[in-house]
Legacy VTK file of the C-alpha trace (Angstrom):
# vtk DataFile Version 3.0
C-alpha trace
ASCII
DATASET POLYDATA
POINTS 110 float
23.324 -3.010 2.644
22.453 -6.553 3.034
19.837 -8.317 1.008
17.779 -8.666 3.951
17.774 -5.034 4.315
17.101 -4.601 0.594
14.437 -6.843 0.968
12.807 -5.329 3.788
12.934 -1.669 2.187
11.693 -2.845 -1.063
8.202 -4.357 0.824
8.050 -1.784 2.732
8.052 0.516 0.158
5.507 -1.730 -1.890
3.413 -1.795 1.069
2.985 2.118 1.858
2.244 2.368 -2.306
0.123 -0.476 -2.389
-2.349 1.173 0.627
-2.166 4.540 -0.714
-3.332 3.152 -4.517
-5.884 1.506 -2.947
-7.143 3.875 -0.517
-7.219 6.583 -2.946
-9.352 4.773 -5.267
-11.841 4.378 -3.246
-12.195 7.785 -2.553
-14.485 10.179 -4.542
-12.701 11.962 -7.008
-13.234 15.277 -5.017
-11.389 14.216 -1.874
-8.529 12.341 -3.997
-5.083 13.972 -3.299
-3.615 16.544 -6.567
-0.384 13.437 -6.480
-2.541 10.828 -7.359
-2.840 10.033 -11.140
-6.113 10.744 -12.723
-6.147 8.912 -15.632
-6.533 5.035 -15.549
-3.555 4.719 -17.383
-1.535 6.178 -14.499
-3.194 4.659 -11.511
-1.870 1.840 -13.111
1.508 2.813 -13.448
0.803 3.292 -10.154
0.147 -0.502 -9.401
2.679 -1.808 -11.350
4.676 0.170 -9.399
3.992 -1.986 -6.535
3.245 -4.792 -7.721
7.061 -5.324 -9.235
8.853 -3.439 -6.063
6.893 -6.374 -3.898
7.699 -8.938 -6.539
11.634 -7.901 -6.322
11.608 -7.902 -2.467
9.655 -11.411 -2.154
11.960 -12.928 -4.215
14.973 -12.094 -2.150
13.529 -12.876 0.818
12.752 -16.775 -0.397
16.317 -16.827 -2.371
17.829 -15.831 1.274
15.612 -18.061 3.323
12.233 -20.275 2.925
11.098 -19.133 6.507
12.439 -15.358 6.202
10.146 -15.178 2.225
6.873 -17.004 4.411
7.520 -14.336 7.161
8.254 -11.517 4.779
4.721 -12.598 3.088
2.973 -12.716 6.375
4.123 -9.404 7.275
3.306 -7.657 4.034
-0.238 -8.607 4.004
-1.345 -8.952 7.976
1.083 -6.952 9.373
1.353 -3.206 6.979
-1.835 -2.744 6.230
-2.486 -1.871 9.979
1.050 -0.111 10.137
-0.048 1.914 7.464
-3.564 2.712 6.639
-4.294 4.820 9.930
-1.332 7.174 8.935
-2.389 7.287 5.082
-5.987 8.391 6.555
-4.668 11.176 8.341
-2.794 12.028 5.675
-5.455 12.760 3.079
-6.849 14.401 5.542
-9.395 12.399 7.750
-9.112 12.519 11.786
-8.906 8.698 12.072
-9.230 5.793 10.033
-12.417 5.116 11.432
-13.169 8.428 9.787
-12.073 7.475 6.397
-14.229 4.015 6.187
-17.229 6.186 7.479
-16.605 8.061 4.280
-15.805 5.792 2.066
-18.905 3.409 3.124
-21.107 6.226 2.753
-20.049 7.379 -0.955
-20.690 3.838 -1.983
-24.541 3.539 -0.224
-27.336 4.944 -2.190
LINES 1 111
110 0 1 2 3 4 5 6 7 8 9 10 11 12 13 14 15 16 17 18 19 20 21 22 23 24 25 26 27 28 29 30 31 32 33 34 35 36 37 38 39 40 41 42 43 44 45 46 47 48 49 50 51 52 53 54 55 56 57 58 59 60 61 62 63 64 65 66 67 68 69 70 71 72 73 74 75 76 77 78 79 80 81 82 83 84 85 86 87 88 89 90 91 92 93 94 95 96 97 98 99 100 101 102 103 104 105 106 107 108 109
């Protein structure tokens, strides 16, 4: 595979953890999924776990290209985020995103 390619798998990868982490933390404990860690310690495990996979696939995106890393950025944090968050919602278990926020919005009010 190509670096661009590794690049590309390694944010995408980041991406799809990095919504799930935070979607599932703002969940109420009762509707979190059995996967996701419990304990502090391994929700973040969990973040480090993106947070290095997006660190490793920024940096070879600049190191190939200046444009392709500003792209690759712009992507990651406009572009996945709407790629991803509507599937994650169904996923735990919501009809819609729309759904989910509804949910989440109304844990949080008193």
């Amino acid at each position: 595979m190509t670096p661009a390619t590794w690049s590309a798998l390694l944010l995408l990868t980041a991406g799809l953890l990095h919504s799930c982490s935070l979607m599932c933390r703002k969940l109420p404990p009762e509707r979190r999924p059995a996967c996701y860690p419990v304990a502090p310690l391994g929700r973040g495990a969990v973040d480090l776990g993106w947070i290095i996979l997006f660190l490793a696939g920024i940096r070879l995106a600049f190191s190939l290209s200046l444009w392709l890393g500003i792209v690759a950025a712009l992507i990651y944090f406009i572009v996945l985020p709407f790629v991803f968050q509507p599937s994650l919602a169904r996923m735990l278990g919501f009809r819609n995103l729309r759904d989910y926020l509804d949910t989440v919005g109304r844990e949080k009010s008193p």
